[in-house]
C-alpha positions as CSV (number, residue, x, y, z in Angstrom):
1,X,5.8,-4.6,-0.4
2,X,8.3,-2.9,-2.4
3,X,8.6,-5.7,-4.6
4,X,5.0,-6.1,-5.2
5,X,5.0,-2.3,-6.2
6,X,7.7,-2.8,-8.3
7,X,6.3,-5.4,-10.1
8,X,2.9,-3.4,-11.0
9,X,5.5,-0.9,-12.5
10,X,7.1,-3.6,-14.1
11,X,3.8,-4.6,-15.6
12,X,2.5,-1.2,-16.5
13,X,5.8,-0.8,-18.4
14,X,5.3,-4.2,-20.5
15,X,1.6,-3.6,-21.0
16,X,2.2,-0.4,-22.7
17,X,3.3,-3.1,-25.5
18,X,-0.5,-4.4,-25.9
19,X,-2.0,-3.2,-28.5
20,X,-4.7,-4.9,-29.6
21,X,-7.9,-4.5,-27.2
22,X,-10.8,-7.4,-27.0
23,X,-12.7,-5.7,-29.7
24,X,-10.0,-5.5,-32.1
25,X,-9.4,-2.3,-32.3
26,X,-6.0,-0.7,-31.7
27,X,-6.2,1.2,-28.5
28,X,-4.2,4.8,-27.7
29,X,-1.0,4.0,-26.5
30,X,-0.4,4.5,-22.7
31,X,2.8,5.8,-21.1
32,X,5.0,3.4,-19.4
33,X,6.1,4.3,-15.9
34,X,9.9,3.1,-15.6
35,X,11.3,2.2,-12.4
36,X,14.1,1.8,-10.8
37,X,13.4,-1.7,-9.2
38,X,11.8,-2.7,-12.5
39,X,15.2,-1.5,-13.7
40,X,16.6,-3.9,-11.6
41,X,14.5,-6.8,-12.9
42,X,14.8,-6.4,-16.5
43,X,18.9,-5.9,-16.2
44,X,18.5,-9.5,-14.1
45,X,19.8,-13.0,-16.0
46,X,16.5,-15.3,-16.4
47,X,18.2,-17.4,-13.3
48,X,18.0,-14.0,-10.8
49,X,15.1,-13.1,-12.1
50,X,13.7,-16.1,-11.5
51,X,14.8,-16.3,-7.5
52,X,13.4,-13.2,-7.0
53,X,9.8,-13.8,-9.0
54,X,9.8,-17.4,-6.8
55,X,8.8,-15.5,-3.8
56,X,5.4,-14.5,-5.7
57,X,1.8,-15.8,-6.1
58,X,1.9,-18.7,-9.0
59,X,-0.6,-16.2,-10.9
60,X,1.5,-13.0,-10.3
61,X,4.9,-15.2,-11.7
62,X,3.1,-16.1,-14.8
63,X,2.0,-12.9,-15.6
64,X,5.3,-11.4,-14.9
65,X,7.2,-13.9,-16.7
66,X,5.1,-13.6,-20.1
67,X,6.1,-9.7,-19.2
68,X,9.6,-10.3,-19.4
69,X,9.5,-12.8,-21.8
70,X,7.8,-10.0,-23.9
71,X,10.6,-7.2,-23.0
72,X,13.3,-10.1,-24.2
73,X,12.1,-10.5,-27.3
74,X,12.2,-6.7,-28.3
75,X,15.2,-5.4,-30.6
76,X,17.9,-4.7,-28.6
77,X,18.1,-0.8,-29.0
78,X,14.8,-1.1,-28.0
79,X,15.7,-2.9,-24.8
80,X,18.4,-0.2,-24.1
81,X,16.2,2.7,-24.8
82,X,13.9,1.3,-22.1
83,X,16.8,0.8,-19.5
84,X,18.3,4.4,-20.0
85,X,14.9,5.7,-19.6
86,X,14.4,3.6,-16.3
87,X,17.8,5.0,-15.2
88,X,17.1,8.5,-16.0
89,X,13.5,8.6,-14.4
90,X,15.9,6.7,-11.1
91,X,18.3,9.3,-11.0
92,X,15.1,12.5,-10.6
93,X,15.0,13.6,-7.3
94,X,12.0,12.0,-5.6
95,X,9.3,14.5,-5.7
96,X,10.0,14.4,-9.8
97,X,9.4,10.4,-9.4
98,X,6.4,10.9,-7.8
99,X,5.2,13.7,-9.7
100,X,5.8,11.8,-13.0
101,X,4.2,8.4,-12.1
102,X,1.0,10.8,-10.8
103,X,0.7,12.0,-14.1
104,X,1.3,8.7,-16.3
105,X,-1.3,7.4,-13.8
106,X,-3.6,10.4,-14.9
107,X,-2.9,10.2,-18.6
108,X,-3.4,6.4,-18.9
109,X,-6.6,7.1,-17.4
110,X,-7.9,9.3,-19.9
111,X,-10.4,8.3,-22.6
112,X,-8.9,6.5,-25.6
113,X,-9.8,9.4,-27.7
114,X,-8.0,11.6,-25.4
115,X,-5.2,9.6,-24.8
116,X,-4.4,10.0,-28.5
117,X,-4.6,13.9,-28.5
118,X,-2.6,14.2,-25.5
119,X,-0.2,11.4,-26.1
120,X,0.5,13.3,-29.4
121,X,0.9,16.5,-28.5
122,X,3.3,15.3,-25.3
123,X,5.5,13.8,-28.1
124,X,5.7,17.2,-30.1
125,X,6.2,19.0,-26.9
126,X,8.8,16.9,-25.6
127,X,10.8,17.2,-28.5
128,X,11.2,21.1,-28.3
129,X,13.3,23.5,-26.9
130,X,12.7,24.5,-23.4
131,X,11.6,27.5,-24.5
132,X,9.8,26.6,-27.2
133,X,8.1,24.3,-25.4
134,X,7.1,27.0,-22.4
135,X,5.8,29.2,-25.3
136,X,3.3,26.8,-26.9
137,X,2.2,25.3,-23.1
138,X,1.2,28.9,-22.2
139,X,-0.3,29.3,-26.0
140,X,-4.1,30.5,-26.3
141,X,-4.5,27.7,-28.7
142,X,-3.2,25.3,-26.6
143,X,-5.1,26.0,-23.9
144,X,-8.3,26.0,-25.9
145,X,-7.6,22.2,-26.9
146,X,-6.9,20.5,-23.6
147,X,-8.5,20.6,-20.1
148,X,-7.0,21.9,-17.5
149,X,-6.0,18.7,-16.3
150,X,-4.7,17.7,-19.5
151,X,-2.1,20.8,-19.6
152,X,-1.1,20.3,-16.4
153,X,-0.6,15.8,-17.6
154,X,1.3,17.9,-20.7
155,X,3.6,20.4,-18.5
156,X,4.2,18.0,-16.0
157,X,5.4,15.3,-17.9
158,X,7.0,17.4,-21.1
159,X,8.9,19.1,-18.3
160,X,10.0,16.6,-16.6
161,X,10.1,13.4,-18.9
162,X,13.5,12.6,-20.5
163,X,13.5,14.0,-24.4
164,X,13.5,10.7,-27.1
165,X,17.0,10.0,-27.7
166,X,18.4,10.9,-31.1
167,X,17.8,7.6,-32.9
168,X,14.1,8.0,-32.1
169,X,14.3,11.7,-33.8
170,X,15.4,10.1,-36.9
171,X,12.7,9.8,-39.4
């Protein structure tokens, strides 16, 4: 059971990397929702991981192998700045865990339209100050833009999420 949830967070991670949709068109990102058993399998040599992914449905293996396959190909800093944010999200207590996957589940659910709105304005917010970012969440304007359920997708995860790292601040 837990590896089968694992798994789905291991894909959800890697299909954040799709970006091109059956039409064509470039969809809005999604968030990724690191974990710390998908931790575990991306840190794995190909010969662990494979032991462990032998256990699966043939259909589930092929999927999660073209996954992997996917996350090895990345540039390395790219690698590591998935595996610190995996080991960050592992180390909030578990009500934060829960709490943030909720909200990646709501935001990824949200309207391509939406998503980019929101997906952009998490960005901006997650790069500020915590007190900067406290005064634009409780802005007029910003409540104006979003639904309430969108702010409370923003605070949750701007307040909780792990800020980019400085590399990715670098323009």
């Amino acid at each position: 059971m837990n590896r089968a949830i694992a798994i789905a967070g291991l894909l959800l991670l890697l299909a954040s990397q799709r970006v091109i949709a059956q039409t064509g068109a470039k969809p809005a990102p999604k968030l990724a929702n690191p974990g710390t058993v998908v931790r575990q399998l991306m840190r794995m040599t190909p010969e662990q991981r494979e032991r462990a992914l032998e256990k699966l449905p043939p259909q589930r293996q092929a999927q999660i192998r073209q996954r992997l396959r996917e996350f090895d190909n990345l540039p390395k800093a790219e690698q590591q700045r998935r595996l610190q944010l995996s080991e960050i999200f592992a180390n909030l207590p578990s009500e934060k865990q829960d709490l943030v996957r909720h909200q990646i589940q709501a935001f990824n659910q949200l309207p391509d339209e939406r998503r980019r709105v929101v997906g952009g304005a998490f960005q901006r917010l997650r790069r500020l100050p915590e007190s900067e970012r406290q005064a634009r969440l409780a802005s007029p304007q910003f409540r104006t833009r979003f639904s309430p359920a969108e702010q409370q997708i923003l605070a949750d995860l701007s307040n909780n999420w792990p800020p980019p790292t400085q590399e990715a601040l670098r323009p």
